[in-house]
MARKOLMAR-958447 format. One record per residue (C-alpha): x, y, z; residue number from 1. Coordinates in Angstrom, 1 decimal, always signed. Layout:
N
<pt <X; Y; Z>; NUM> ...
***
This chain:
473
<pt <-23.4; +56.3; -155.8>; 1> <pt <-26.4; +55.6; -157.5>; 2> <pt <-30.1; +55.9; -157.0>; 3> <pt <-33.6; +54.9; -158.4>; 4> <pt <-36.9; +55.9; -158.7>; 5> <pt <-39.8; +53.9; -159.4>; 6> <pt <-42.2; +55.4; -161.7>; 7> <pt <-45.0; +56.7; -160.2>; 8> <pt <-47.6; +56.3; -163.3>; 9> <pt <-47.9; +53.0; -162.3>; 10> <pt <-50.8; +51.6; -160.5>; 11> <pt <-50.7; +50.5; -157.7>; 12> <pt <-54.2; +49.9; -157.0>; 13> <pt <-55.0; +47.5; -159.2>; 14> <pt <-57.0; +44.5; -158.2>; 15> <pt <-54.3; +42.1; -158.7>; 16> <pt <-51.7; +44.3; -157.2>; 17> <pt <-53.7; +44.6; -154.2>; 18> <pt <-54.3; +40.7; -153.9>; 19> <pt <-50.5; +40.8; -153.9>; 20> <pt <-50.3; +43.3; -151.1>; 21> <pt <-52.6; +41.8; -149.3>; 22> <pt <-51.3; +38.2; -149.0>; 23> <pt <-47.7; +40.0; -147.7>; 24> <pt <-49.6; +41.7; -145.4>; 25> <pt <-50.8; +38.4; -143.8>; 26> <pt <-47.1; +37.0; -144.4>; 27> <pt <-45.6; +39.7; -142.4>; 28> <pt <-48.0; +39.6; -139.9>; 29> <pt <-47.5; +36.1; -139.1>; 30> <pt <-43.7; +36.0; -138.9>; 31> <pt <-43.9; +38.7; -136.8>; 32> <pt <-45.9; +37.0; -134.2>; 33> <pt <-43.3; +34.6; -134.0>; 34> <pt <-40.5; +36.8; -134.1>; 35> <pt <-39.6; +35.9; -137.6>; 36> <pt <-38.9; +38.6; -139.7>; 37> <pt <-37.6; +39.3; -143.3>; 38> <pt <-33.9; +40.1; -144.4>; 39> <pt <-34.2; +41.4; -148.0>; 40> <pt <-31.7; +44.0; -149.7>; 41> <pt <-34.9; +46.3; -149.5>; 42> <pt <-37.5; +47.4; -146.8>; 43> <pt <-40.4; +45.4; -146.7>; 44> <pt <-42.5; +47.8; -148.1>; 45> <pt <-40.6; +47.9; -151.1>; 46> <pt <-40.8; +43.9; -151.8>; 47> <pt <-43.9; +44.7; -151.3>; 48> <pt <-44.4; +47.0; -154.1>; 49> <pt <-42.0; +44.7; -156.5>; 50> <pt <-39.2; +47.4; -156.2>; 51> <pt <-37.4; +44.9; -153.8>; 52> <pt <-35.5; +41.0; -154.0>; 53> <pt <-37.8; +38.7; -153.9>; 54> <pt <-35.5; +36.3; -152.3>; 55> <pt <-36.5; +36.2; -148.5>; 56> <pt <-35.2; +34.8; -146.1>; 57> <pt <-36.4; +34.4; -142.6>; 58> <pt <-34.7; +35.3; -139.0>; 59> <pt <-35.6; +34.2; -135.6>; 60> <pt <-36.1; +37.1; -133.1>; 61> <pt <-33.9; +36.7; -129.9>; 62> <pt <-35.4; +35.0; -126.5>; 63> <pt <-35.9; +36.4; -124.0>; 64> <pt <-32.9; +36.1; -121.1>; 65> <pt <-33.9; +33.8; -118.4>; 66> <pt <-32.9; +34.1; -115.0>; 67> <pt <-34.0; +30.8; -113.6>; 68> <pt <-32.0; +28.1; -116.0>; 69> <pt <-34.6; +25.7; -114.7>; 70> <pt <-37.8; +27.6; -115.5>; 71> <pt <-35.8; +28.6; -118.9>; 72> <pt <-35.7; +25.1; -119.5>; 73> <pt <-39.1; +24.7; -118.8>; 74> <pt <-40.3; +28.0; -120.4>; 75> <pt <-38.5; +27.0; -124.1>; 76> <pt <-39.7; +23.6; -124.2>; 77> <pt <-43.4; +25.3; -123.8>; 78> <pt <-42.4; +28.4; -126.2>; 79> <pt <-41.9; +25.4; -128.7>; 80> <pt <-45.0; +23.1; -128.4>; 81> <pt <-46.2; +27.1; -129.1>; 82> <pt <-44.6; +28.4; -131.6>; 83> <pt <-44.3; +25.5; -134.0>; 84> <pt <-47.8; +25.4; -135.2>; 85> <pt <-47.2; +29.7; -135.6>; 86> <pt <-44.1; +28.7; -137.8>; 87> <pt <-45.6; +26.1; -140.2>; 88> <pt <-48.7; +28.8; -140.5>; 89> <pt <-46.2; +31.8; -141.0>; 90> <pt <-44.3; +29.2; -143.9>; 91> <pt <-47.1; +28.8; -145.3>; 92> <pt <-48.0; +32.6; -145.5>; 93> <pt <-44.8; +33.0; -147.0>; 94> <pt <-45.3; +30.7; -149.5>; 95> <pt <-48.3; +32.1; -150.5>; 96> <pt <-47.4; +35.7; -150.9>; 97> <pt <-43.8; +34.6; -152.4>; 98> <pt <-45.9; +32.9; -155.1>; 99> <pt <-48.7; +36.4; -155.3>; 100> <pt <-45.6; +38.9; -155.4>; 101> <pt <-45.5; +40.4; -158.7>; 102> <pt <-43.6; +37.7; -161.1>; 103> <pt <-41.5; +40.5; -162.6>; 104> <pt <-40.2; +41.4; -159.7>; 105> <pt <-36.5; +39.6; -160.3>; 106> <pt <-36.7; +41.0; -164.2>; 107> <pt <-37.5; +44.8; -162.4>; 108> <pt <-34.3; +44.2; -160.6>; 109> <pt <-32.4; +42.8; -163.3>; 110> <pt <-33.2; +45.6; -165.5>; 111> <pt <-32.8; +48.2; -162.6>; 112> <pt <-28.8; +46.0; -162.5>; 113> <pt <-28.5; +46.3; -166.6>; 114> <pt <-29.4; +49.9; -166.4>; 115> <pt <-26.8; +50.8; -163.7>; 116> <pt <-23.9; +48.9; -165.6>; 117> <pt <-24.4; +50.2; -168.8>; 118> <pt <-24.7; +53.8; -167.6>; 119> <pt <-21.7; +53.5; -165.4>; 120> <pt <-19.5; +52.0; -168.3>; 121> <pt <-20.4; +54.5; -170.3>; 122> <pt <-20.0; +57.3; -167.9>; 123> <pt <-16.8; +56.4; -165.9>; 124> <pt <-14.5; +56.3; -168.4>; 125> <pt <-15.7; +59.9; -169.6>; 126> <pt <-15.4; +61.6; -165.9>; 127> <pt <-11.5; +59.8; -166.1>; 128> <pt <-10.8; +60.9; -169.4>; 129> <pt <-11.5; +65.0; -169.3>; 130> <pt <-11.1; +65.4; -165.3>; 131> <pt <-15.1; +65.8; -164.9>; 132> <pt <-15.9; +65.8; -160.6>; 133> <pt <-19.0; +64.9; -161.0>; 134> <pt <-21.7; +63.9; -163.5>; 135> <pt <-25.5; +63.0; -162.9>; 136> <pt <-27.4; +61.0; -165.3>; 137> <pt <-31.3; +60.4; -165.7>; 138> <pt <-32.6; +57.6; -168.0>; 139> <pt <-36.5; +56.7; -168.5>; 140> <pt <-37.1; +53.5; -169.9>; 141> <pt <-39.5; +50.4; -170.2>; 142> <pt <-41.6; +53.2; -168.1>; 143> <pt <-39.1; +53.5; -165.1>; 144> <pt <-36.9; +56.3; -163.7>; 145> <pt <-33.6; +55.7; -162.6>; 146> <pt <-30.9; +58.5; -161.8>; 147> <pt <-27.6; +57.7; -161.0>; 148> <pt <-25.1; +60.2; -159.6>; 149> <pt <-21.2; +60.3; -159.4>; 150> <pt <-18.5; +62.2; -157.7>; 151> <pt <-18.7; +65.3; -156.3>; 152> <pt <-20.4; +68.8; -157.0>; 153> <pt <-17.5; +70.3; -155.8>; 154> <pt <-13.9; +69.9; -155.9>; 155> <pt <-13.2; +72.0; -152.7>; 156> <pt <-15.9; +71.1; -150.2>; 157> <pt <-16.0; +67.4; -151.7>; 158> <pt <-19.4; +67.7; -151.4>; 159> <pt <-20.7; +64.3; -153.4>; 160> <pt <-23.6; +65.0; -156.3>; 161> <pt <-27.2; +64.2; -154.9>; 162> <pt <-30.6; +64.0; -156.0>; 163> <pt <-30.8; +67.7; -155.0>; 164> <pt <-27.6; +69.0; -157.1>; 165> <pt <-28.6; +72.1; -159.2>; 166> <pt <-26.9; +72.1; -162.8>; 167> <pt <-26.3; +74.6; -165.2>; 168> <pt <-27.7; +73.0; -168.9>; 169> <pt <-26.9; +76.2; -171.1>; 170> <pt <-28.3; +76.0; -174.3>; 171> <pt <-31.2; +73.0; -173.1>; 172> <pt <-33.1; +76.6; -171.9>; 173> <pt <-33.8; +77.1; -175.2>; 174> <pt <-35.8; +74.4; -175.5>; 175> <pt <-37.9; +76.1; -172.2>; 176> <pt <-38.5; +79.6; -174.2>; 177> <pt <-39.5; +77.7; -177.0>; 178> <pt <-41.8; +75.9; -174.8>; 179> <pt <-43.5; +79.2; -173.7>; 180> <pt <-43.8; +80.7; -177.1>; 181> <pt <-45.3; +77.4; -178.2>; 182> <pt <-47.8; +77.9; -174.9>; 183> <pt <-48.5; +82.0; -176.1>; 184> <pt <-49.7; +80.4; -179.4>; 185> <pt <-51.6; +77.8; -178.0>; 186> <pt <-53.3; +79.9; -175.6>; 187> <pt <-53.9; +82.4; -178.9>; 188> <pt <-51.3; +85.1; -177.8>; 189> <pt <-49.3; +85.1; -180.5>; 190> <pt <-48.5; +83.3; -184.4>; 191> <pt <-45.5; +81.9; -184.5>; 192> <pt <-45.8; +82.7; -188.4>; 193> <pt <-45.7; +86.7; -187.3>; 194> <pt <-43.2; +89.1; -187.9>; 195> <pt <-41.4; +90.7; -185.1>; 196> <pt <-42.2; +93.9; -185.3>; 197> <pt <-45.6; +93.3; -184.8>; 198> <pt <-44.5; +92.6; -181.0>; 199> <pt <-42.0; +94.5; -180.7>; 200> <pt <-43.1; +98.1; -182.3>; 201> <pt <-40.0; +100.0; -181.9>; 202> <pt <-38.2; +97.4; -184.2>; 203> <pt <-40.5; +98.9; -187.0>; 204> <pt <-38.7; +100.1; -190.0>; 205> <pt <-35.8; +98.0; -189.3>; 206> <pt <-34.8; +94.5; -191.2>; 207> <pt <-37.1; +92.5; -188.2>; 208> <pt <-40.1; +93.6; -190.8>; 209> <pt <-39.0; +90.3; -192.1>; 210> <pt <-38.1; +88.2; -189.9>; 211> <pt <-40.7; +85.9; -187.9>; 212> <pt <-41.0; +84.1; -184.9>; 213> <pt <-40.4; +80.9; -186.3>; 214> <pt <-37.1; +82.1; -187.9>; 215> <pt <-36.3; +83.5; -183.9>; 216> <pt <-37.0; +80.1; -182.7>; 217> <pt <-35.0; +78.0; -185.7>; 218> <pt <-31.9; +80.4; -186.0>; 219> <pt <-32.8; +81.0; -189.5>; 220> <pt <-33.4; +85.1; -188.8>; 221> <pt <-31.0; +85.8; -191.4>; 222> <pt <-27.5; +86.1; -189.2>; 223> <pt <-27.9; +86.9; -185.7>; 224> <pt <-24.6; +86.4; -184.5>; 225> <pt <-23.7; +84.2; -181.4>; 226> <pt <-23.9; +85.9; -179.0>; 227> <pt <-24.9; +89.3; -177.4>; 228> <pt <-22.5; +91.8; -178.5>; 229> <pt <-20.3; +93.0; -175.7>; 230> <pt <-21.0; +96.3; -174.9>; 231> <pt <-24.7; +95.4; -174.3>; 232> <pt <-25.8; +95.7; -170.9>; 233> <pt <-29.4; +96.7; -171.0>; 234> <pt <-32.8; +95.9; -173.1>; 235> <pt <-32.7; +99.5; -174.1>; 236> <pt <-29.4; +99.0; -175.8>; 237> <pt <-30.0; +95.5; -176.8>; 238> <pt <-32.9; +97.0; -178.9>; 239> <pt <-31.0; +99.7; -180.9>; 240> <pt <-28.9; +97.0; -182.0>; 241> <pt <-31.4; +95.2; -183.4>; 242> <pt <-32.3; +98.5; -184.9>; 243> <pt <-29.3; +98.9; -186.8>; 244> <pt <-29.0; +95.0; -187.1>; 245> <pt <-28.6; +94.0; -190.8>; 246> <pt <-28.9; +90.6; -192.0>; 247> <pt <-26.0; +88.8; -194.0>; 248> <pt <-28.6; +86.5; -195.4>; 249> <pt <-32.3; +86.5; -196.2>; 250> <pt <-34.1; +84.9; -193.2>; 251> <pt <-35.6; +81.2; -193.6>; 252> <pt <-31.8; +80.1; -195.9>; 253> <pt <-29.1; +79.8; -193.8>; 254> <pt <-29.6; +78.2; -189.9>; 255> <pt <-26.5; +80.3; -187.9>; 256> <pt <-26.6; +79.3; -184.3>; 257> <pt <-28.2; +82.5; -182.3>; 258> <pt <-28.3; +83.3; -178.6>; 259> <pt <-30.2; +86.8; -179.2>; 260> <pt <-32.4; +85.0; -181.7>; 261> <pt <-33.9; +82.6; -179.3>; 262> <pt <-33.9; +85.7; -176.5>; 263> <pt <-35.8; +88.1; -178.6>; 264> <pt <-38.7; +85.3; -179.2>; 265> <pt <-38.7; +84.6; -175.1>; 266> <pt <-39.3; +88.5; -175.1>; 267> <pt <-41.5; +88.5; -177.7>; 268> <pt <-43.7; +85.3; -176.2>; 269> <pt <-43.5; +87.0; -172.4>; 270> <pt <-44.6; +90.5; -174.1>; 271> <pt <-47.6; +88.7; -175.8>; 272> <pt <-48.5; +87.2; -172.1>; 273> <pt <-48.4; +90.8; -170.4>; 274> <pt <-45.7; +89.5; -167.8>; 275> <pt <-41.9; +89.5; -167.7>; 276> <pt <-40.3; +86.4; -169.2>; 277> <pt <-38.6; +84.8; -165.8>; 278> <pt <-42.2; +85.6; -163.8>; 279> <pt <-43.8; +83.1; -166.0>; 280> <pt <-41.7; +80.9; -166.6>; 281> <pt <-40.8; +80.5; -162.7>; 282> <pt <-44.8; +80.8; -161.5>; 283> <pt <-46.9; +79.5; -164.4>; 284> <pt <-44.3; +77.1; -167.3>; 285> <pt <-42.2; +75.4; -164.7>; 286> <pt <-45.1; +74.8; -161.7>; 287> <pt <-47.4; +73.5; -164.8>; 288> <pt <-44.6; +71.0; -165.6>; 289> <pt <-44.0; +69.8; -161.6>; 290> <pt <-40.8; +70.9; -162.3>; 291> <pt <-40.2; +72.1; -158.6>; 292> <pt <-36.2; +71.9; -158.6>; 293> <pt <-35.7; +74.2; -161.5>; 294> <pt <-35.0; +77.8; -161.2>; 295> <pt <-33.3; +81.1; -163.1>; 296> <pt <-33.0; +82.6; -160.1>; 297> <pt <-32.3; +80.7; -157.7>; 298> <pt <-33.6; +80.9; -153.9>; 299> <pt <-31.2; +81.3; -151.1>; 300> <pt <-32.1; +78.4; -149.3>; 301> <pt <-30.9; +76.2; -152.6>; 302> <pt <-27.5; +78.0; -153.0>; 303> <pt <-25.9; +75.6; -151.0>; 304> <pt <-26.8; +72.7; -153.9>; 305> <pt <-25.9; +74.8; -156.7>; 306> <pt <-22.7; +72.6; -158.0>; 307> <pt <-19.4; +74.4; -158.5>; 308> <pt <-18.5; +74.5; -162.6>; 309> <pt <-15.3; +74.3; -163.7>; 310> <pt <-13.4; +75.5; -166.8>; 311> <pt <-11.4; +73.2; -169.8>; 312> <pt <-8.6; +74.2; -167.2>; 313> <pt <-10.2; +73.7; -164.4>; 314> <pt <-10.6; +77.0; -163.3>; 315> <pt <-14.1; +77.3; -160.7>; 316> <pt <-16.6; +79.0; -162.3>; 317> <pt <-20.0; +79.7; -162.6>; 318> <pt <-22.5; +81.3; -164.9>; 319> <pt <-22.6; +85.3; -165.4>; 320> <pt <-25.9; +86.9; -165.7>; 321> <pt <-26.3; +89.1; -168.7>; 322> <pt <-28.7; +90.5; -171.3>; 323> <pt <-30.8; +87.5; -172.7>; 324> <pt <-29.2; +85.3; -170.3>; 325> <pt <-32.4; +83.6; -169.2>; 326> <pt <-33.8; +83.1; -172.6>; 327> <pt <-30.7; +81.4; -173.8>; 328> <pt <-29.0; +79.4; -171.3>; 329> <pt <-29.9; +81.0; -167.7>; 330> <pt <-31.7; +77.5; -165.8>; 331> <pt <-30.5; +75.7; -163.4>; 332> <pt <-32.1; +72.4; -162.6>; 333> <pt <-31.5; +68.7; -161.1>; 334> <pt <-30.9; +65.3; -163.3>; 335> <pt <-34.4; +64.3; -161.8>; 336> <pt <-36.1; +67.7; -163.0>; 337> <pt <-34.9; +67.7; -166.1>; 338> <pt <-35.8; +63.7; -166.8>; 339> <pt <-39.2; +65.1; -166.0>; 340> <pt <-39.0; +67.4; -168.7>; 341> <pt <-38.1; +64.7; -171.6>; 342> <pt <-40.7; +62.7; -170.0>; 343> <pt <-43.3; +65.8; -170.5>; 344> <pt <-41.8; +65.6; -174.3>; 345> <pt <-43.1; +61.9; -174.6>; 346> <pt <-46.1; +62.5; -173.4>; 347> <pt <-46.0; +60.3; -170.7>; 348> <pt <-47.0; +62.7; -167.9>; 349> <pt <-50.3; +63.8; -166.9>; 350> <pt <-50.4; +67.4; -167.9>; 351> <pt <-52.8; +69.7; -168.9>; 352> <pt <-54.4; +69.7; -172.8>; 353> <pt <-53.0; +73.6; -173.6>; 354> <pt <-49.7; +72.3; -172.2>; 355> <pt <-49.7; +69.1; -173.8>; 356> <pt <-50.8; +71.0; -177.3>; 357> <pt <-47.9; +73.1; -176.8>; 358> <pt <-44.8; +70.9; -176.0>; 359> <pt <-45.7; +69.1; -179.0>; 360> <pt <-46.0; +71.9; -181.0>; 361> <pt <-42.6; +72.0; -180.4>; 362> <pt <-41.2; +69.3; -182.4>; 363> <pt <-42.8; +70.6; -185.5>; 364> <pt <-39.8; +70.2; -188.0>; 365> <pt <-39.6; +74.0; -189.9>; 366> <pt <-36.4; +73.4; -191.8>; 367> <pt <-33.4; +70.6; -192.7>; 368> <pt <-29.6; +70.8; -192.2>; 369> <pt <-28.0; +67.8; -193.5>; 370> <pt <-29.6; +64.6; -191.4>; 371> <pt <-31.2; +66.9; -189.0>; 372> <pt <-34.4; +68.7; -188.8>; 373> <pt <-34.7; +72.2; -187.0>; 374> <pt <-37.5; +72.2; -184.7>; 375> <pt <-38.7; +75.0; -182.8>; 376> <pt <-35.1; +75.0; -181.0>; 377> <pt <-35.3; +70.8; -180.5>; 378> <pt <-33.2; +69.1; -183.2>; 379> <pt <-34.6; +65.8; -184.3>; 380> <pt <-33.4; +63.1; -186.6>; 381> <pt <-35.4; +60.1; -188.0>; 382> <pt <-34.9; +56.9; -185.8>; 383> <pt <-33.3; +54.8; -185.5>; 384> <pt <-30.1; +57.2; -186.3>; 385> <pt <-26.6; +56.2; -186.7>; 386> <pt <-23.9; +58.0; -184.6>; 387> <pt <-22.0; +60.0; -187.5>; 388> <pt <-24.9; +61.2; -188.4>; 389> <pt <-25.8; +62.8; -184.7>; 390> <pt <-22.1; +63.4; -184.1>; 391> <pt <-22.6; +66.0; -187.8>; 392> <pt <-25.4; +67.3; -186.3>; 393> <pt <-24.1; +68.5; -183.3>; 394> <pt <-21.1; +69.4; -184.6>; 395> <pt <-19.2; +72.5; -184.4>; 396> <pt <-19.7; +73.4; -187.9>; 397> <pt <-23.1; +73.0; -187.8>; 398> <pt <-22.9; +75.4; -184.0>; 399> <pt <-20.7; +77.7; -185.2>; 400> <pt <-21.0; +78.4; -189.2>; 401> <pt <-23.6; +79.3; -191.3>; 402> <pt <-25.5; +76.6; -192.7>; 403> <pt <-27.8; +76.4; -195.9>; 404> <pt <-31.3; +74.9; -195.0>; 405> <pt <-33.9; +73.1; -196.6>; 406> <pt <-37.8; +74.7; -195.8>; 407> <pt <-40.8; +72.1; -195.2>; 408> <pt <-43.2; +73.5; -196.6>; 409> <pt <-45.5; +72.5; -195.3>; 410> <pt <-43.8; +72.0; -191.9>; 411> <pt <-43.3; +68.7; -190.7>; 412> <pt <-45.6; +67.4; -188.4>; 413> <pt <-44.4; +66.0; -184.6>; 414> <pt <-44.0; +62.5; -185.0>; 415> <pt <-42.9; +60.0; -183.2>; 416> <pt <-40.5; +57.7; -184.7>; 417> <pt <-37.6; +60.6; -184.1>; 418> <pt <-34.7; +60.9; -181.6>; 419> <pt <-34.6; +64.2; -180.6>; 420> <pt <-31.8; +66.0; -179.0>; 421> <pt <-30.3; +69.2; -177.5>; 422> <pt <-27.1; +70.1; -176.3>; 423> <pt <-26.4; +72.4; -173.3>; 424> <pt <-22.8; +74.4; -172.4>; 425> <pt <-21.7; +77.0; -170.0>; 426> <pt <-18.3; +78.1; -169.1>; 427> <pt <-18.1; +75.1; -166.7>; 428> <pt <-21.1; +73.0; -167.2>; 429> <pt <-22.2; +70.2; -170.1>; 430> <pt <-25.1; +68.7; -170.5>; 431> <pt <-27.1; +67.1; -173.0>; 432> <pt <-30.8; +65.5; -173.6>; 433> <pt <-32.3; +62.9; -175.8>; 434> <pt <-35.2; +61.1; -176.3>; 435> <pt <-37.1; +58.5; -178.9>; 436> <pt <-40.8; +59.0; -178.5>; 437> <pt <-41.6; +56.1; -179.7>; 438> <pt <-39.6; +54.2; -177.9>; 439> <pt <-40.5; +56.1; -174.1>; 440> <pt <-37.0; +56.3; -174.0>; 441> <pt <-34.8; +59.5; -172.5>; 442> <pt <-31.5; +60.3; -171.3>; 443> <pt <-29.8; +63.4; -169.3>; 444> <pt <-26.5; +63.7; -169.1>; 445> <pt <-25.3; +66.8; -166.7>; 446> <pt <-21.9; +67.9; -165.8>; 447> <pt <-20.4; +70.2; -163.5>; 448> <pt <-17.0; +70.7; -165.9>; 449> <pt <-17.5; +71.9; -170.0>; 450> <pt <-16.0; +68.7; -171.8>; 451> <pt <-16.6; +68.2; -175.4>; 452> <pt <-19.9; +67.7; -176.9>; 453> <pt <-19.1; +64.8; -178.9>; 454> <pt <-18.0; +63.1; -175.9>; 455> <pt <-21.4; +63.6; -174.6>; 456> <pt <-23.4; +62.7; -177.7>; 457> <pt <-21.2; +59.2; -178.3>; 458> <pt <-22.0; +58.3; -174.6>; 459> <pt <-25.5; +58.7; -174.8>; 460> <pt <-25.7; +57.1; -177.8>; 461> <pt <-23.9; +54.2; -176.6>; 462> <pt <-26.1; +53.8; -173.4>; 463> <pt <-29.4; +54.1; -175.2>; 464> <pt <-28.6; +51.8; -178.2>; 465> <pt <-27.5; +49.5; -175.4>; 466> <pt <-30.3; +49.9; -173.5>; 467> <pt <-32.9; +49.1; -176.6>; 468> <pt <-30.8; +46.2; -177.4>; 469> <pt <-30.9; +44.9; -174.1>; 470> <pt <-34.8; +45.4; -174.0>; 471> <pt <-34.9; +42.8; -176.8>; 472> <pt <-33.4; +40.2; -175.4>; 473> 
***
């Protein structure tokens, strides 16, 4: 089952639109005063708009039973001398608005047709191949939205994925804290170049003295293992770890993959702001991006579209809460939400300047790891990018191990002629985003079932380079 969404940037208002609108108005009205109306795969309103087949075709409305066969006789043959002038004049109508109606209009739907194949070839065969119940994808393009959803959030009700289908995206949070600590900055509450101490005072003394934000936000703090250690169930004894913490390597050489790294800046960036972390970004980040489906805490009333995960093994299972969890991987969002997202990362939404100033901020490139480029938690490659090298990137060496980096000094500027990416995983969720900004052209992959990552990478990679070849022709 698939859906689409036409992009509401456009304008609708324009003069010519309007002349367009205008003249089917006037078409519609006459058929319908003959009782001809239209049969199109879409409503009216929608050819209307360009979002429908143009190919209309006309039906006569029913007559009226007669009771007296004589006076029905009588009554057609007048209905006719009638209605014939009505019908030439309603033809003509048509004729004029089929030849106003936007000329694109059959290249809209072709695309719309392209779009929905190559995602579904793509997709299909990956949902068959590791046992995935359902899958939503989001893809903006040529400056349309389309979202496409398939099979079912979960296995027991049979409950089919919808436009309303909440999705854990793990490690794509990230990219939300960093977001926030970009916004502090902005808004002059903190310096990403900073220490950690100087935020967190009770770290004083220990080996944060030396680490900064930027190395929090790049997993280059020195070591920071993976993930929380067990044992940890509070702030209180989350900081006298990082007391004791000592670093393996001096911060800003080696990139090592690090949940409480990326948690201690969302603390840090919350502190700077006087409020606590999931406040803001529920009633200030996510509002400011109209992203209205997105929640770490999700309300009651949404429980019942919160998909069921499932395990390698296919074991039901969702997300546990836990110390840094909604820093590191705790939101839960829809495909259409989190398309909105990339499309706040091309700049193609009409947000505000501190905002704007701030998203971009973070794509600033701090430090390299083979083809890829550590942003501020967004990874980004110079495009266009073959697939080995995104499939390296993403790789479980580069996740798991420590890896020597590169330092831009000075950092690289954001810059458009990237692909940027981030990958997402839970116990039983996958997803993944990319996007070209130069291009205008994103893709979100969500799954309610953890499946490999490289699966996810190669099939986004396939439908976007298919895509952009299909927007040549």
């Amino acid at each position: 089952m698939s859906r689409f969404d036409r992009n509401e940037t456009l304008n609708p208002c324009s003069k010519q639109q309007g002349i367009r609108e205008l003249a089917f108005v006037h078409a519609t009205v006459a058929l319908r005063r003959v009782g001809v109306g239209f049969r199109t795969k879409q409503d009216a309103p929608k050819a209307a708009e360009g979002g429908g087949s143009r190919a209309i075709r006309l039906y006569a409305g029913k007559q009226p039973m007669q009771r007296n066969p004589r006076a029905g006789e009588e009554s057609n043959r007048r209905n006719n001398r009638m209605i014939r002038p009505k019908i030439k004049s309603a033809a003509i109508a048509v004729l004029c608005a089929s030849v106003l109606l936007p000329a694109n209009s059959h290249a809209a739907g072709d695309r719309r047709a392209v779009v929905e194949r190559v995602v579904a070839q793509a997709i299909r065969p990956v949902m068959a191949r590791y046992g995935v119940p359902g899958m939503a994808v989001g893809i903006v393009t040529n400056g349309q939205n389309y979202v496409y959803d398939y099979g079912v959030a979960s296995k027991a009700t049979r409950r089919p994925v919808s436009s309303n289908t909440l999705f854990e995206v793990g490690s794509i949070s990230k990219t939300f804290t960093a977001t926030l600590a970009s916004y502090a900055q902005v808004s002059g509450k903190l310096s990403l170049s900073d220490f950690a101490t100087r935020y967190l005072p009770s770290l004083r003394g220990s080996s944060f003295e030396r680490v900064s934000l930027v190395n929090l936000g790049t997993h280059t703090s020195g070591g920071l293992p993976l993930q929380v250690p067990g044992g940890i169930a509070n702030n209180n004894q989350l900081m006298a770890y990082f007391q004791h913490w000592n670093p393996a390597y001096t911060p800003g050489t080696y990139r090592t993959y690090s949940n409480p790294g990326i948690g201690m800046l969302g603390m840090i960036a919350a502190r700077s702001m006087n409020e606590d972390f999931v406040t803001l970004m529920q009633r200030k980040l996510l509002p400011k991006l109209g992203m209205q489906h997105t929640f770490l805490d999700i309300p009651n009333a949404q429980m019942e579209n919160y998909a069921q995960g499932y395990t390698t093994n296919d074991t039901p299972v969702r997300m546990t809460p836990g110390v840094l969890a909604s820093e590191a991987y705790g939101i839960r969002t829809t495909a259409g939400d989190l398309l909105r997202f990339v499309e706040a990362n091309m700049a193609i939404l009409d947000l505000d300047e501190t905002l704007k100033r701030a998203i971009s901020g973070t794509h600033t490139g701090y430090y390299r790891v083979g083809a890829m480029t550590q942003d501020l938690v967004w990874e980004q490659y110079h495009y266009p990018v073959g697939l080995a090298e995104l499939l390296a990137g993403n790789s479980a060496k580069v996740i798991l191990e420590a890896n020597p980096v590169t330092k831009l000094d000075p950092p690289l500027r954001p810059r458009d002629d990237v692909l940027i990416n981030k990958t997402g995983t839970t116990n039983g969720f996958a997803a993944y985003v990319a996007f070209v900004p130069e291009k205008r052209t994103g893709i979100v992959l969500l799954a309610n079932k953890s499946y490999p990552i490289d699966a996810r990478v190669t099939a986004a990679y396939e439908i976007l380079t298919r895509l952009d070849d299909a927007s040549k022709n």
